[in-house]
N, C-alpha and C positions, 0 to 999 in steps of 0.2 A: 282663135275665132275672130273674124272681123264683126266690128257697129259699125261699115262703113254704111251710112244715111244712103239709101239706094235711090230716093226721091231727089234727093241733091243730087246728085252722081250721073243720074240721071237726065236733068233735067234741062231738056230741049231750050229753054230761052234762054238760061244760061250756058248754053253752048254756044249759041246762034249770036246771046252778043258778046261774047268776048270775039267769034270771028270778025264778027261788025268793028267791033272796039270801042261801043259806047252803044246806051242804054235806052228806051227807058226798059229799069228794072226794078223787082220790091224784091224783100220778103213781107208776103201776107198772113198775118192772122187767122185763124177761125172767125172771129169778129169782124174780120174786114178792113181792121188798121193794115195801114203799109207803111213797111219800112225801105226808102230809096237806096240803091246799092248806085257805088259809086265805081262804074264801070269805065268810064274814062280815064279816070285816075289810078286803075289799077292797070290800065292798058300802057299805062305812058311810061317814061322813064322816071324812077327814082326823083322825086319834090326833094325840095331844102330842110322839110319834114322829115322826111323817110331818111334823108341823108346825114340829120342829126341822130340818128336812131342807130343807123349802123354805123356812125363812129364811135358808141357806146357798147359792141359787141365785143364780147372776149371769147377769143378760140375759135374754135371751127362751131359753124352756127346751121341750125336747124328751122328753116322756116316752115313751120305749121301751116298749112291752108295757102301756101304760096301763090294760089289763082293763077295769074299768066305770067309769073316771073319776073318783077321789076327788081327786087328786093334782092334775089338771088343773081339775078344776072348783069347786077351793082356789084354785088362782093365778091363773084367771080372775077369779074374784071379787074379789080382790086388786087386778086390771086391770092384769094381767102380760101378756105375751104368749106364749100357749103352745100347745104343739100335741101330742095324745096321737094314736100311732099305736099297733094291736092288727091281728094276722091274723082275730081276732073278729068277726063282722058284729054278734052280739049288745051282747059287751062294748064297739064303736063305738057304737052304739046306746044302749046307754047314758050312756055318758059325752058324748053330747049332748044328751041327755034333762037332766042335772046343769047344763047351761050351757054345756060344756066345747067347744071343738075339738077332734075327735079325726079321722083317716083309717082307712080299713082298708087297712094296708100293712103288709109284713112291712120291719126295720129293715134288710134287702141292696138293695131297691124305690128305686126313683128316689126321694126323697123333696124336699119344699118347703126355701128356704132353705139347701141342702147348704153347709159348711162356713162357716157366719153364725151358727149358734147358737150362745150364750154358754151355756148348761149342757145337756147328757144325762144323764138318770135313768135307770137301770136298775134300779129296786124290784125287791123281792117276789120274789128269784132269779132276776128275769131275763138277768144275765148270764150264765147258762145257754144263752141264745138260741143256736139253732144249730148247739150241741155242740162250738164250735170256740174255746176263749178267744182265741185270739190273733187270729183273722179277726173277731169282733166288734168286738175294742179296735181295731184297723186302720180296721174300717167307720165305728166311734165317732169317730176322728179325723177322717176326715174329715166329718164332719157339721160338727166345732165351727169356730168362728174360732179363727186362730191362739191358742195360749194358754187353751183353752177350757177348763171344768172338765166332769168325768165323776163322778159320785157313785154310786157302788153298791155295795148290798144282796146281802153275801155271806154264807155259809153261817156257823151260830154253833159249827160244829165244824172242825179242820184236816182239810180234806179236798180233793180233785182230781180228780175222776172225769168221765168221758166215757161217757155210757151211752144207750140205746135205749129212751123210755117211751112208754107209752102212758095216755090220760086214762082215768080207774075210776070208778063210783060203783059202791063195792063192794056194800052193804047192797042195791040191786036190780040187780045183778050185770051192770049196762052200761058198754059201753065204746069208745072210736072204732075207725072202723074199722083202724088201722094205726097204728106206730109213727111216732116222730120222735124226733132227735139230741137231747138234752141235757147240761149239763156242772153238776156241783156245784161250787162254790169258795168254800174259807174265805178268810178275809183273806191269811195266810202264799202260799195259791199266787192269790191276785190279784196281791198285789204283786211275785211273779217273774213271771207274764206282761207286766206292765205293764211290769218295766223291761226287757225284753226287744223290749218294742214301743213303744219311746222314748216313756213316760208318767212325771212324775214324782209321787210319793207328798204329797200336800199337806196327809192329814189320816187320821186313822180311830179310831174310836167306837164305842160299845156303847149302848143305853138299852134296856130293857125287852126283854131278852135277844135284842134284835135288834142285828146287825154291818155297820158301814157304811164306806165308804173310798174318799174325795176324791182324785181323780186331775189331774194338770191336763197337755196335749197338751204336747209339748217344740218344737211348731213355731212357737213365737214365744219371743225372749232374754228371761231373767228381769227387765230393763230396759225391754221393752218397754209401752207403756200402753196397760192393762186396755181387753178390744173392747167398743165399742159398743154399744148394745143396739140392732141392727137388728129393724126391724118387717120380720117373714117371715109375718104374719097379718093385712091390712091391718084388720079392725075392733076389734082391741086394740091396748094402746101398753103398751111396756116399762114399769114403774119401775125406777129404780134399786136394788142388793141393798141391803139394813140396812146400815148403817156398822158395824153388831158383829157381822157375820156371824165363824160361827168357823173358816169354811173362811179360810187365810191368803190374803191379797194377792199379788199379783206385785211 
């Protein structure tokens, strides 16, 4: 059974601007806050941000929420093996367009590889996905191989919210049709859901006022040796991470 958020999935201004390839775009509130989405930036090429992020990947990597593929279509190049899934038909589209691998599936969806992938991304607040932290970090685990790591891109304020938005492009006053579950989370309340859903803390960073926090699965002993990098995309081949990556070892 898919939760793919049919309001997102849906939703006309964000389709319209990642074709544009820049914004203005929210998520909105019930209340009427908006949160600015940073659609330029996900239209561009891979930042010195993003590009510190995937020198910290182990294995074949999984990007959750991929949008329009910068991330993925960095590691392909690379001649990593990776795979970007988006509820987006656009932002798929895209990010094959870049080179990349990408599916249109939402991350609860049956997906390729289930519990063989050596890293999960959750960029760009998508650990929001859902509205549920604790049900994602569950679903995330089992994605990975034993021991896997999870890297994500949290709120650069202490915050923990569960709320209801909807996609805006406010200046011509469109918007999807319907809401969907989302969750905001700073670092402080990732790392209490995380040990709550037997994750431990392997790392977490700042650069360029973005916040990020290395998680690694507790289903393999800290003794055991680092997985594989199985090929879950038969026309790419793993490399191995950097020797300096600065996520720690097991």
């Amino acid at each position: 059974m898919t939760t793919t958020p049919a309001a997102w999935a849906a939703a006309d201004p964000y389709a319209t601007a990642l074709q544009a390839g820049r914004g203005p775009l929210f998520l909105r509130r019930a209340d009427g806050w908006l949160l600015p989405l940073d659609v330029e930036r996900w239209c561009a090429h891979a930042d010195p941000v993003d590009l510190d992020v995937l020198n910290r990947c182990e294995g074949t990597v999984l990007d959750v929420g991929c949008g329009p593929g910068r991330l993925v279509a960095e590691l392909a190049a690379r001649g990593r093996t990776v795979l970007g899934i988006d509820v987006s038909e656009t932002a798929v589209h895209h990010a094959v367009r870049l080179g990349g691998q990408a599916l249109r599936r939402s991350v609860f969806d049956s997906l390729p590889g289930e519990g063989r992938w050596g890293t999960v991304l959750l960029m760009d607040g998508n650990v929001g996905i859902g509205g549920d932290p604790r049900a994602l970090l569950r679903r995330v685990a089992g994605l990975l191989s034993p021991g896997g790591l999870l890297i994500a891109e949290t709120a650069p304020v202490d915050i923990d919210e569960r709320v209801e938005v909807q996609v805006v492009d406010v200046p011509h006053g469109c918007g999807s049709d319907g809401t969907f579950p989302w969750a905001r989370l700073g670092t402080p309340a990732l790392l209490r859901h995380a040990r709550r859903t037997r994750w431990r803390a392997v790392g977490q960073w700042t650069a360029d006022g973005r916040c990020f926090v290395a998680l690694r699965s507790r289903s393999a002993s800290s003794s055991a040796e680092a997985p594989k990098s199985t090929a879950v995309i038969s026309s790419q081949r793993a490399r191995k991470p950097s020797g300096d990556s600065p996520v720690p070892r097991r």
